[in-house]
N, C-alpha and C positions, 0 to 999 in steps of 0.2 A: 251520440253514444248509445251503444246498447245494454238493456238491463240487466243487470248481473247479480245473480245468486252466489251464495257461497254455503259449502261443505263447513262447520266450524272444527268437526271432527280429527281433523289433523293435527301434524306435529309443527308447533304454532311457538313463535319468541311474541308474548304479550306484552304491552307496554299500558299501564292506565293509573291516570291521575286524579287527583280529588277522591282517595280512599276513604274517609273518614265521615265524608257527609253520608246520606241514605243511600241514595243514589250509587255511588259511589260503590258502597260495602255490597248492593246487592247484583251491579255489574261484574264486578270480582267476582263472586262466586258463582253466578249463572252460567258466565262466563270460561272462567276455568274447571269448571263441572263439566265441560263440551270440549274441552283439548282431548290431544292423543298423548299418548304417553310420551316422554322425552320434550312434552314442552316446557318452557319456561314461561315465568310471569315476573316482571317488574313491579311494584305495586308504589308508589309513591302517594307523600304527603306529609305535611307538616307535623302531625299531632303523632309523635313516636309511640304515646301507648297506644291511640285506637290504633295503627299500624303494623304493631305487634300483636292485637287481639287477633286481628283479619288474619295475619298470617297463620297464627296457629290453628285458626277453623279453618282456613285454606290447606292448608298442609296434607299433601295426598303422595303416594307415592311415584304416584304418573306424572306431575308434574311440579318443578321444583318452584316454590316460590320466594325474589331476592325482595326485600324491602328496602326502599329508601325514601329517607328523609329529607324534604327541601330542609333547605335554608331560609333566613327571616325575607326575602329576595327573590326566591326560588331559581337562585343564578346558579343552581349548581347540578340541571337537570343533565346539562352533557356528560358531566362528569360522573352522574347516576348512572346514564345509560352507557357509556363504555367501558365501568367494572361491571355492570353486569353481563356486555357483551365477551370480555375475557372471563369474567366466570361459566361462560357459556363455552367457549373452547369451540371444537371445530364439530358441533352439534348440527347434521342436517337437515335445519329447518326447511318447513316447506311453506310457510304464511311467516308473515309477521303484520300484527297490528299495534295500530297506536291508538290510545280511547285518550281523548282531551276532556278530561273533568274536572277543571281544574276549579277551586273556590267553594263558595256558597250560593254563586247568583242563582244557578239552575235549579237547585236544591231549596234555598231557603230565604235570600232575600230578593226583593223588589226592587226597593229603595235604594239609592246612588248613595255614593260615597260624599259625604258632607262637608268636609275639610279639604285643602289641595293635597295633604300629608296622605289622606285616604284616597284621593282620587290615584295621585301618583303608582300608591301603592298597584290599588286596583289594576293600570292598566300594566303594569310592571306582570300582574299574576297571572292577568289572561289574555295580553295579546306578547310583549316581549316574552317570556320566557315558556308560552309553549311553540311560538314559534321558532326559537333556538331548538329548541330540543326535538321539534319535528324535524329540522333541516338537519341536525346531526344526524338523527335517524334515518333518513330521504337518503343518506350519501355514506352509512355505514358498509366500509369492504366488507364485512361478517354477513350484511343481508343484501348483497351484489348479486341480481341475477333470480331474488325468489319474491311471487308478490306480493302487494303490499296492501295495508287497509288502512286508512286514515278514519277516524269517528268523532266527530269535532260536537261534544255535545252544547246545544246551544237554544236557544229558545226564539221562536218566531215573536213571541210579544216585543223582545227586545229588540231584535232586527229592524222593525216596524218603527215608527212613533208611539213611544209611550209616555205620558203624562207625566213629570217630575225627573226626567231622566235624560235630560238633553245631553248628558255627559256619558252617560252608562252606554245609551241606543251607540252614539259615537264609536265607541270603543267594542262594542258587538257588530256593526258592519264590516269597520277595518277588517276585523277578525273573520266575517263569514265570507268577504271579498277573498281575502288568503286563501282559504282552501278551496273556494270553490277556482282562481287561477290555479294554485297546484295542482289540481283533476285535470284543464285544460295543458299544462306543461309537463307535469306526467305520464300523460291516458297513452305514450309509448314504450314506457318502463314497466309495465304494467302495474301501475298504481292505481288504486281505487278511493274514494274518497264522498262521506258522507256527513252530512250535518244532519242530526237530530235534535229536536224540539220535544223533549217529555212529557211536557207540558204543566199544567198548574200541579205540582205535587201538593198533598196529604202534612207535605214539613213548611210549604212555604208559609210563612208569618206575619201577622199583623203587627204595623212597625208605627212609631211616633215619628214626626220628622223635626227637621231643626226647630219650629216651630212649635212644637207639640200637637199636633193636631194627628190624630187618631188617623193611619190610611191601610187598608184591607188591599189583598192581591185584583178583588177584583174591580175597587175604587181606582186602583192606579191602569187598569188594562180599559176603563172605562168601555165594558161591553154592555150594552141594554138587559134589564132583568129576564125578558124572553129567551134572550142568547148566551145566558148564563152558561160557564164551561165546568162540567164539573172534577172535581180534585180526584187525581189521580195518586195510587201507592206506588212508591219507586220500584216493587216488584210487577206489577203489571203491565210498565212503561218500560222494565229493561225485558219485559218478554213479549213485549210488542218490539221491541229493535231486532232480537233476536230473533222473529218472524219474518219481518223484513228481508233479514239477510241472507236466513237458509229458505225463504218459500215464496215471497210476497215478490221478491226482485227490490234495485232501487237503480238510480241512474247516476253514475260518477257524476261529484262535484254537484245535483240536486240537495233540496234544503228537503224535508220529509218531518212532516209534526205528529204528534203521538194521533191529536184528532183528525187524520189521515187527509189533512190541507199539502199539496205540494205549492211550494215554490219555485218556477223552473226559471 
């Protein structure tokens, strides 16, 4: 596949989840700061008032932004995205993306879920239900025919073996397996698709584990002190994505980490 740049400038139907974490609030706005007028943005996540603060700093005339709220579940993303597809009417888009941000892992924690009630949950939030909501998206009449961007934010430490996490890595493979086949089953629709790695954010946290025993992001990624990676702010990582996209190039379906490591 060849590398492909993107214009963000256009008149763009945005899709992106996990609003409320850092990450998240500062993709939105960098984001929708770069549309054309007549875009639209979907903005999703669970916590209705950080969702509502985002929208009203979002709130610009060029482009309209729909907020929705998952469910305890997050089973209700299709039905998120086809009101705001009929709120959209017959608007002709010229992009559409989908940003998967979904949770806290990339943003804040490390450590797996401790309980099965917690695991359950976990993989219910980031593998079943953004893959529902991609594949609705992947096959909406509304966006037939214009194309498409997938941004599956995700982290190479997790991808990998990481220490305490035999359950979490599990559940981040599945998921980085998905999209990079969608790149390979779409790249003649003209769909594009990328996984980013933001890498150690400025929010991730220092966690107890069932146990109690004190574990640091970089105790669990167990990199030697030489090779220390240092913490990065959610605005410097989503302005490195947005480099990527409009200048740096990236390869459908490639992994791409903020420390400029690929995965091909």
């Amino acid at each position: 596949m060849a590398a492909k740049r993107m214009d963000l400038s256009v008149r763009t139907f945005l899709v992106l989840s996990g609003c409320s974490n850092p990450l998240g609030q500062t993709l939105a706005q960098e984001l929708c700061g770069r549309l054309a007028p007549g875009s639209m943005a979907l903005i999703l996540d669970e916590n209705p008032e950080k969702l509502e603060d985002l929208r009203r700093q979002l709130t610009t005339d060029a482009v309209l932004i729909v907020p929705g709220v998952w469910d305890a579940q997050h089973s209700n993303g299709v039905q998120l995205l086809e009101q705001s597809l009929l709120l959209a009417g017959d608007v002709p888009f010229q992009r559409t993306i989908m940003v998967h941000n979904e949770g806290e892992t990339a943003t804040h924690m490390l450590l797996e879920p401790q309980t099965e009630q917690t695991w359950l949950e976990y993989v219910q939030h980031q593998l079943y239900a953004p893959v529902a909501l991609n594949q609705r998206w992947l096959n909406a009449i509304q966006l037939k025919g214009i194309e498409k961007l997938a941004i599956n934010v995700t982290s190479s430490l997790q991808v990998r073996p990481l220490v305490y996490n035999t359950l979490l890595c599990s559940c981040k493979r599945a998921r980085d397996m998905y999209f990079r086949s969608m790149a390979s089953e779409e790249a003649r629709a003209n769909v594009h698709v990328l996984s980013y790695a933001p890498g150690v954010l400025e929010t991730h946290r220092t966690h107890c584990d069932e146990n109690g025993n004190i574990l640091t992001p970089e105790e669990l990624i167990e990199m030697p002190p030489e090779r220390k990676l240092p913490r990065v702010e959610p605005l410097h990582s989503t302005l490195k994505l947005i480099n990527i996209l409009e200048k740096t190039a990236f390869v459908s379906g490639h992994d791409v980490d903020y420390y400029d490591t690929f995965f091909l």
